[in-house]
C-alpha positions as CSV (number, residue, x, y, z in Angstrom):
1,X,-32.8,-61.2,-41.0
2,X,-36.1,-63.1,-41.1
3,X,-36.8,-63.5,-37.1
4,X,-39.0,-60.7,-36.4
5,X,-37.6,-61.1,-32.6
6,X,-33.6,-60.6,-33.3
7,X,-34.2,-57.7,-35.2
8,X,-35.8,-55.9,-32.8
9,X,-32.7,-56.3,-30.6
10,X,-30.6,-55.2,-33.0
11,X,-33.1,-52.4,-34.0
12,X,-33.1,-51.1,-30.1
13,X,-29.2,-51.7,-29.6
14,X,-28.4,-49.5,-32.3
15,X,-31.1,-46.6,-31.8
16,X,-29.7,-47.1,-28.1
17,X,-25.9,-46.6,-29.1
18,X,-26.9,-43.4,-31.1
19,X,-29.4,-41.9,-28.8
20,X,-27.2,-42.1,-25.6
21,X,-24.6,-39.7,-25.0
22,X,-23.9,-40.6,-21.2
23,X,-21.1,-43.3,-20.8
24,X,-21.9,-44.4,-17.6
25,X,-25.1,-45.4,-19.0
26,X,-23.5,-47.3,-21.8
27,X,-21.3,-49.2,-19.1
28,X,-24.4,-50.5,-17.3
29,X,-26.1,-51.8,-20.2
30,X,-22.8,-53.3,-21.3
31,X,-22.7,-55.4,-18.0
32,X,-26.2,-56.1,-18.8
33,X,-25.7,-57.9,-21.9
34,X,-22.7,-59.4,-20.6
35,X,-24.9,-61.2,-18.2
36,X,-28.0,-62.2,-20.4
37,X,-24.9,-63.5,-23.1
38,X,-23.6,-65.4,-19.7
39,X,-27.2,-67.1,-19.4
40,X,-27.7,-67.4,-22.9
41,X,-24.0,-69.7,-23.3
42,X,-24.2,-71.1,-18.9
43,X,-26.4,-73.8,-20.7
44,X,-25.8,-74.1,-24.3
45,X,-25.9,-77.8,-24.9
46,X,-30.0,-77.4,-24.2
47,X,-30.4,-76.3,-27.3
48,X,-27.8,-77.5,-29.2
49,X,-30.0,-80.5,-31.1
50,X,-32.0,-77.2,-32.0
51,X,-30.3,-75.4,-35.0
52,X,-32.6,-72.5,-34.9
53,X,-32.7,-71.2,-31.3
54,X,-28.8,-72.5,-31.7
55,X,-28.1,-70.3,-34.6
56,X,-30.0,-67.1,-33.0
57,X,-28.0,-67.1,-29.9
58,X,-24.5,-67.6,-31.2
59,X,-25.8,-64.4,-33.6
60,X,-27.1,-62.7,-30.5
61,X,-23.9,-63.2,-28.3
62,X,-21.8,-61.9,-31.5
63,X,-24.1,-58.8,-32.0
64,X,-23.7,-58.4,-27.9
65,X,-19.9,-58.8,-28.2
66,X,-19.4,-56.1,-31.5
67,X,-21.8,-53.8,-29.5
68,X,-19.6,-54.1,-26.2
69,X,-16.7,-53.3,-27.5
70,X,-18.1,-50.0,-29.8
71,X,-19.3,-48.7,-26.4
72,X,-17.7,-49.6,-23.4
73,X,-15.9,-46.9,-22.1
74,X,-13.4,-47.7,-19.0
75,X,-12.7,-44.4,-18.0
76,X,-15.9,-44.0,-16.7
């Protein structure tokens, strides 16, 4: 991973999912990244000439969706 930027999310989403125990928590964060991937893809075709910044967020909104679904807990 070579953008400085990405990896730092990744870096603090995964110290995040082992340092927090409490699930409710987890569940707000989740619907926090649900919404920034919601902005991120509401207005995809701005960057879509752009294969960097094109490339980052559809890695971003997979690393958001893998990291949903590990902790999202619904009977909280």
């Amino acid at each position: 991973m070579t953008n400085a930027r990405l990896q730092q999310i990744v870096t603090l989403l995964y110290v995040h999912e082992k340092l927090v125990t409490s699930n409710g928590i987890k569940n707000k964060e989740c619907d926090k990244l649900l919404e920034l991937k919601e902005r991120i893809n509401r207005e995809s075709n701005y960057y879509d000439s752009n294969d960097l910044i094109a490339t980052s967020f559809n890695f971003l909104s997979k690393v958001i969706e893998n990291w949903i679904q590990r902790n999202y807990n619904k009977n909280t």
